[in-house]
C-alpha positions as CSV (number, residue, x, y, z in Angstrom):
1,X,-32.9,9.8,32.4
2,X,-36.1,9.3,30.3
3,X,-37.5,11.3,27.7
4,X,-39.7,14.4,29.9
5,X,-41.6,15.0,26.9
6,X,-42.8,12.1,24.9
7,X,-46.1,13.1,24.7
8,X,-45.4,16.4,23.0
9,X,-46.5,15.9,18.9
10,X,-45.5,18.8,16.4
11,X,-48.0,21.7,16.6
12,X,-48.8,21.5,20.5
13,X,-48.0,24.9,22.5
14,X,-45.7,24.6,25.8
15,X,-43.9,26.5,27.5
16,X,-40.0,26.6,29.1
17,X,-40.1,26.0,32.6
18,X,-36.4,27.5,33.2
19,X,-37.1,30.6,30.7
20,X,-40.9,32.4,31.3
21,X,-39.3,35.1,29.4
22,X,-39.2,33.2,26.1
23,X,-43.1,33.0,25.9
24,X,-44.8,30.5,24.6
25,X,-43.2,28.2,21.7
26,X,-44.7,25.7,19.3
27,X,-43.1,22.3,18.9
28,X,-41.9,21.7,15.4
29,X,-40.5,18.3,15.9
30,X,-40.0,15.4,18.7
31,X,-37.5,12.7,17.8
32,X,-35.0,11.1,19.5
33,X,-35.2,12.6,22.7
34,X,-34.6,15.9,20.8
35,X,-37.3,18.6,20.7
36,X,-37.3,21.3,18.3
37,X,-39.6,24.3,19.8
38,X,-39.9,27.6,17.7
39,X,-40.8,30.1,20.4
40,X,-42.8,33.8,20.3
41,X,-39.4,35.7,22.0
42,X,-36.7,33.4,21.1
43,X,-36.9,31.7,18.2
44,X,-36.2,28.1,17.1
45,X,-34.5,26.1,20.0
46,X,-33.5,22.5,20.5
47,X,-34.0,20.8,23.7
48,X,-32.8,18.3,25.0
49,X,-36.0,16.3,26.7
50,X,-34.1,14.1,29.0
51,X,-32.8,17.3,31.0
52,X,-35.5,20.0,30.4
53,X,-39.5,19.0,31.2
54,X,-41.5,21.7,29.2
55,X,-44.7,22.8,30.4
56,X,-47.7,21.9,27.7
57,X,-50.3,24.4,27.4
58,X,-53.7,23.1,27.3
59,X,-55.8,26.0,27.2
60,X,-55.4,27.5,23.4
């Protein structure tokens, strides 16, 4: 499968499609396929872009 989330850079805001009650995380890294997300209720999580799309937020 390709990589959901290419376009995601360190810094941009998104949110987990699967997991509304995390809230929203910041991306810290984007390599490999691999996206490192340090979110408000959850903490620092890896995901695995090929198998989860996140949800940029666009707004601020």
């Amino acid at each position: 499968m390709e990589d959901l989330n290419a376009i995601l850079s360190p810094g941009m805001f998104v949110l987990h499609p699967n997991q509304p009650d995390w809230g929203r995380g910041q991306v810290q890294s984007n390599v490999n396929a691999r996206v490192t997300v340090n979110f408000r209720d959850q903490g620092k999580v890896v995901i695995d872009s090929t198998r989860v799309a996140l949800v940029p937020i666009f707004d601020g």
